[in-house]
C-alpha angles and dihedrals in degrees: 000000000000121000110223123200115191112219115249089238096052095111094041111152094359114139105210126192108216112195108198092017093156092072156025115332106008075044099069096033091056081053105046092038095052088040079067089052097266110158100223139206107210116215127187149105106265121065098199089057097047084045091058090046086056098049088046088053099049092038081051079061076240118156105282111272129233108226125192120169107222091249101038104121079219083076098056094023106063126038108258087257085065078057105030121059108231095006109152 
């Protein structure tokens, strides 16, 4: 079997949208995407999860995420530029 290494940079100026970011799974893939340079939204329910993801991401000197809690008005309010830096 091949051992694969993905490059740090694979994800480089990719916008991802994580559902469930706060835990488990969408957890570890916020923090994995972003670890490859991904910028990520964070979705979920619970602010101070999504909260502890952020702070993960940017202490991982990972691209600045973008977090917005399911029921937060800024989600439906704003087009996802107003959220996403350089989102076109």
């Amino acid at each position: 079997m091949n051992d694969y290494s993905a490059p740090q940079d694979l994800l480089q100026d990719k916008i991802i949208l994580i559902t469930g970011a706060g835990d488990g799974i969408g957890r570890q893939a916020a923090l994995t995407y972003a670890a490859h340079g991904a910028t990520c939204i964070l979705l979920g329910r619970t602010v101070s999860k999504l909260e502890a993801v952020y702070d993960e991401i940017c202490a991982n000197k990972g691209p600045e995420p973008s977090d917005c809690p399911s029921r937060h008005k800024r989600c439906y309010t704003k087009p996802l530029s107003a959220n996403v830096p350089n989102y076109h």
